[in-house]
C-alpha positions as CSV (number, residue, x, y, z in Angstrom):
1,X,0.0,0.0,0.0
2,X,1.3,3.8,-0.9
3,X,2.7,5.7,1.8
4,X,-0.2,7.0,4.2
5,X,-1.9,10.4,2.6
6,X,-3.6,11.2,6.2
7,X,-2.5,9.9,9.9
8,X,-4.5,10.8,12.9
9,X,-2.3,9.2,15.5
10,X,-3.5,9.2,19.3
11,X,-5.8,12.4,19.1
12,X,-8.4,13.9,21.8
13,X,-10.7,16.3,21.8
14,X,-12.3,17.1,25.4
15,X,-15.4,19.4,25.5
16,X,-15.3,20.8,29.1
17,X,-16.7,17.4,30.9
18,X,-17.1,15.4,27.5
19,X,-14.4,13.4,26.3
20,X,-15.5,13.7,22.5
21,X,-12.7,12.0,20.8
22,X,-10.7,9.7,23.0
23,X,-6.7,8.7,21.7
24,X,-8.5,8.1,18.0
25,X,-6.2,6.8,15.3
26,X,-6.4,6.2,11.6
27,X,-4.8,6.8,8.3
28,X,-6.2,7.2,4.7
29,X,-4.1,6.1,1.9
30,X,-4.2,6.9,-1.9
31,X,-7.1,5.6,-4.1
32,X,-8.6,4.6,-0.6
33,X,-12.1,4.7,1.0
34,X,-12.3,4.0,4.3
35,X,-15.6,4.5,6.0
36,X,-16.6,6.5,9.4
37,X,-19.2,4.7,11.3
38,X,-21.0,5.0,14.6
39,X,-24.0,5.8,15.7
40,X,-24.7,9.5,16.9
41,X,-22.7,10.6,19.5
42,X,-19.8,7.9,18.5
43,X,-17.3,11.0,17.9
44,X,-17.1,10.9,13.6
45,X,-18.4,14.9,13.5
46,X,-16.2,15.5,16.3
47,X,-13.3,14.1,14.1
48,X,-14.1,15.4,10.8
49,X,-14.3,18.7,12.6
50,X,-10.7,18.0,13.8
51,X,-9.5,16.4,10.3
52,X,-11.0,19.7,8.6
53,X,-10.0,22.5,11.0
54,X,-13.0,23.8,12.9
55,X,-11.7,22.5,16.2
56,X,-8.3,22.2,16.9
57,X,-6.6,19.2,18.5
58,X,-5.8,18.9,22.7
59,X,-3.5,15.9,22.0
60,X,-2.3,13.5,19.6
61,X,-0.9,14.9,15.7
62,X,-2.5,15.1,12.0
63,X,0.4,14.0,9.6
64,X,-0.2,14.7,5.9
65,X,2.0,12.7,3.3
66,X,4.1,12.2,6.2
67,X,4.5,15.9,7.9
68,X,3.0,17.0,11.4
69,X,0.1,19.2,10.9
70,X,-1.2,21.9,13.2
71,X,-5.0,23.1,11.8
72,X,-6.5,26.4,13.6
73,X,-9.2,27.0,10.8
74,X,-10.8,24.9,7.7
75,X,-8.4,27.4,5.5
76,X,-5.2,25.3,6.8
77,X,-6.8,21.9,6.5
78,X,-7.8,22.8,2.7
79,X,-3.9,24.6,2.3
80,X,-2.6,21.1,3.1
81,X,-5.0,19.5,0.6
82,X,-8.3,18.5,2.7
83,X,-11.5,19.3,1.6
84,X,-14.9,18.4,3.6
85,X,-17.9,18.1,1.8
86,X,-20.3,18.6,4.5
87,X,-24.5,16.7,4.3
88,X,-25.1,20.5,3.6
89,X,-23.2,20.8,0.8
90,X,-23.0,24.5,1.5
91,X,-23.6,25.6,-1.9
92,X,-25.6,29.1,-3.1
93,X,-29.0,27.9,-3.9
94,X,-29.6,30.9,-6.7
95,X,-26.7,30.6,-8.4
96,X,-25.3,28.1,-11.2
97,X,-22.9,25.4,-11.3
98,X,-19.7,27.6,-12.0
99,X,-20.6,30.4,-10.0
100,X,-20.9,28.0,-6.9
101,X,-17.5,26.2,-8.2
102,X,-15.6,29.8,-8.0
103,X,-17.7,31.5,-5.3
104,X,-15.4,33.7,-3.0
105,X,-12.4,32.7,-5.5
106,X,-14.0,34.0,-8.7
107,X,-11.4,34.8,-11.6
108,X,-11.7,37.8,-13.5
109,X,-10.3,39.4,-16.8
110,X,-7.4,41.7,-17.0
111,X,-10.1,44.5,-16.7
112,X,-10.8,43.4,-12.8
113,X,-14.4,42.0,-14.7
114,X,-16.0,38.7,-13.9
115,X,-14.7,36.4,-16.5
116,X,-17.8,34.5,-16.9
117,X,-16.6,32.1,-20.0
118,X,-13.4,30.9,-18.7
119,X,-14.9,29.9,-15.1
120,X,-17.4,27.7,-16.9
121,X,-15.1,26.5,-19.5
122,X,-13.0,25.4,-16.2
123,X,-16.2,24.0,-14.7
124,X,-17.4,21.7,-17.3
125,X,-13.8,20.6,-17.3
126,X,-14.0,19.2,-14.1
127,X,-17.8,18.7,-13.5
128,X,-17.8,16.7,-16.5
129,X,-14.6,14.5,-15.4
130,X,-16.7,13.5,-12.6
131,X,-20.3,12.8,-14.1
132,X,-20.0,13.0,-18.2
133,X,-23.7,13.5,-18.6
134,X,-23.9,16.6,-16.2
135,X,-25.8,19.3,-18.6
136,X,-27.2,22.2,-16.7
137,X,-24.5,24.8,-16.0
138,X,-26.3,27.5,-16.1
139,X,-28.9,25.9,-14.5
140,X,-29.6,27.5,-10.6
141,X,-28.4,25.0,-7.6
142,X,-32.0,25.1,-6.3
143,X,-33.2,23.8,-9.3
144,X,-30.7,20.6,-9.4
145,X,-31.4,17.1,-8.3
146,X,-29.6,15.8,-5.4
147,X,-26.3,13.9,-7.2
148,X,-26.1,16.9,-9.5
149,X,-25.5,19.2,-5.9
150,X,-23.3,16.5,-4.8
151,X,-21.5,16.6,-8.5
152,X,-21.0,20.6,-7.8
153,X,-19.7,20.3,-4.3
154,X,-17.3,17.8,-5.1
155,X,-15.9,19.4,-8.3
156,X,-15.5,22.5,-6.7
157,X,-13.0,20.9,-3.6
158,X,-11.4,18.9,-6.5
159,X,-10.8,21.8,-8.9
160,X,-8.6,23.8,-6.2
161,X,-6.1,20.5,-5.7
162,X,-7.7,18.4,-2.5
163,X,-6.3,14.9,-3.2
164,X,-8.5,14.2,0.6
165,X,-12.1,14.1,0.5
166,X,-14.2,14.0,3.9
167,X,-17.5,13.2,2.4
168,X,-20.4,13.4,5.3
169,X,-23.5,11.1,4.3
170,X,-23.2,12.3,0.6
171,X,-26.2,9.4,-0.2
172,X,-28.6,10.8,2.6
173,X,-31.9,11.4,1.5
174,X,-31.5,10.8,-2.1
175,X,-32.9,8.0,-4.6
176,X,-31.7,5.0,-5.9
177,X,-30.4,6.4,-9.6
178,X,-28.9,9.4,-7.4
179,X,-27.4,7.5,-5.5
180,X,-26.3,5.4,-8.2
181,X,-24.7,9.0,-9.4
182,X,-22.9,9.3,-6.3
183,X,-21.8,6.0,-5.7
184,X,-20.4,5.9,-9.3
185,X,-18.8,9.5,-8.5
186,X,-16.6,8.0,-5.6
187,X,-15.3,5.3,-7.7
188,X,-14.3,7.7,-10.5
189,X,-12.7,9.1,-7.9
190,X,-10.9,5.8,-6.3
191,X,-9.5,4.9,-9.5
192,X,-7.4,9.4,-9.7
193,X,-6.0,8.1,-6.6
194,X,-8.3,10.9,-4.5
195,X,-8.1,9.4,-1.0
196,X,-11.8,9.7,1.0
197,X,-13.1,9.4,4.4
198,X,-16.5,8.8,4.3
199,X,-19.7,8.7,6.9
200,X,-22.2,6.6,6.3
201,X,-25.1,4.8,7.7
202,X,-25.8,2.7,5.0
203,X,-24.0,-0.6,4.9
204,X,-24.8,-1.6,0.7
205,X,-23.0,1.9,0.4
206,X,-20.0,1.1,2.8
207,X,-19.6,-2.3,1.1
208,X,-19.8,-1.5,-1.9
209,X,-17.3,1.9,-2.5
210,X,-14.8,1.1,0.8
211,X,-11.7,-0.3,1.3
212,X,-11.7,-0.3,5.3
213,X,-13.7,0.8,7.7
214,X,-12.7,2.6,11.1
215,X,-15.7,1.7,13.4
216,X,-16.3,4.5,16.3
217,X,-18.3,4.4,19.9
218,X,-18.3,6.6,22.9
219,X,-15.1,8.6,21.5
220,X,-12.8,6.0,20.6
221,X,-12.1,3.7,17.9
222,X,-13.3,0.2,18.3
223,X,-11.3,-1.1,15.4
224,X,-10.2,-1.0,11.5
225,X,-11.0,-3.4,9.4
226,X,-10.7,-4.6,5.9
227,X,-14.3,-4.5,4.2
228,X,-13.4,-7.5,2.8
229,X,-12.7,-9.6,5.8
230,X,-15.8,-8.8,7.4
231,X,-20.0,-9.3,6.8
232,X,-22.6,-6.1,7.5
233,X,-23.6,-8.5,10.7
234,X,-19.9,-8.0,11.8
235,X,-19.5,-4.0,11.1
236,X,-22.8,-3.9,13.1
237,X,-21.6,-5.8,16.1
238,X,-18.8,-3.1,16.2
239,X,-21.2,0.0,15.9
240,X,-24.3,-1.4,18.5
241,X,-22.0,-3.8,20.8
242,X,-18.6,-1.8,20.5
243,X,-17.0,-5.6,19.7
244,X,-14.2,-6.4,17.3
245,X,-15.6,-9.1,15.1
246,X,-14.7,-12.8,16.0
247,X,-11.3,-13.9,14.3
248,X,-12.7,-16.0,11.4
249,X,-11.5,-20.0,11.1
250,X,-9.5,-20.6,8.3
């Protein structure tokens, strides 16, 4: 396996009386999926939060391609190549596919103006990389279909250079063909060597895009396992029971 893109070695978080994230660690290699699961509570949001900058660490380190990290906003996280693509999506609901993918970094002509053509020349380049039939450019956000937002949000972390994507329940809520979309989307993504830590709740989805799987509860990691070496019944066990699955006879 490549060298690790992402370490989290031995790292807590404490919220006054709440240990939130208890000595977690895990690493995330290239062309890798390994899933965050838990129930609520388990500490993945507190983690991502750490992973992406919002809260800085108490103890433990973040290594990236093998240097020691120190994130005190989500702008250093994405400086060293981490992108979180939150259930939110946080994208501008009036405005179109390009204009979300450049919002707040928006490139202009020698005049100072908006250069409209080149940012969605550059969009389609990249949208289109990830989902070849995406059509509606100019088409508002509000008006797209759930893997199309998805599509957008991701494009726009992949066009400014993440090679780490934390994807937070990207699937929730949609249908089966958008999910479909989505699904697809990540192993487009597998195969450029992105590396992705993704939450998820649903186990088809876990066993069907990831490599591992780093099983929270009650802060701390119960263990990592290959997705291969273990059933839905034994990822389960882990998430309700906080069990490492029985060593399987040979």
């Amino acid at each position: 396996m490549s060298a690790a893109l992402v370490e989290v070695v031995d790292v807590s978080k404490r919220f006054g009386g709440l240990q939130a994230v208890d000595k977690v660690s895990c690493d995330l290699h290239e062309g890798e999926v390994v899933g965050l699961l838990g129930h609520n509570g388990a500490g993945k949001s507190t983690l991502i939060k750490l992973l992406s900058g919002v809260y800085p660490i108490d103890s433990g380190e973040i290594r990236v391609r093998g240097k020691s990290c120190k994130f005190e906003t989500p702008a250093d996280a994405r400086a060293a190549g981490i992108e979180t693509i939150h259930q939110t999506l946080a994208l501008a609901e009036n405005l179109d596919a390009p204009s979300n993918l450049f919002l707040g970094r928006e490139m202009r002509t020698r005049l100072g103006l908006l250069d409209s053509d080149r940012m969605e020349h550059e969009a389609r380049q990249v949208i289109q990389r990830l989902n070849p039939n995406f059509k509606d450019f100019r088409k508002p956000v509000s008006a797209m279909s759930g893997g199309q937002r998805q599509t957008v949000a991701i494009a726009r972390a992949l066009y400014f250079n993440a090679r780490i994507l934390i994807m937070d329940e990207p699937c929730a809520a949609l249908g089966p063909a958008e999910t479909r979309m989505v699904l697809d989307t990540i192993l487009r993504l597998k195969r450029e060597g992105i590396g992705i830590f993704l939450i998820s709740h649903d186990m088809p989805d876990v066993f069907e895009v990831c490599d591992r799987a780093t099983v929270m509860k009650n802060g701390a990691v119960v263990d990592t396992v290959k997705v291969a070496d273990v059933t839905p019944e034994d990822v389960l066990g882990m998430i309700i029971l906080g069990q490492k699955p029985a060593a399987k006879v040979a």
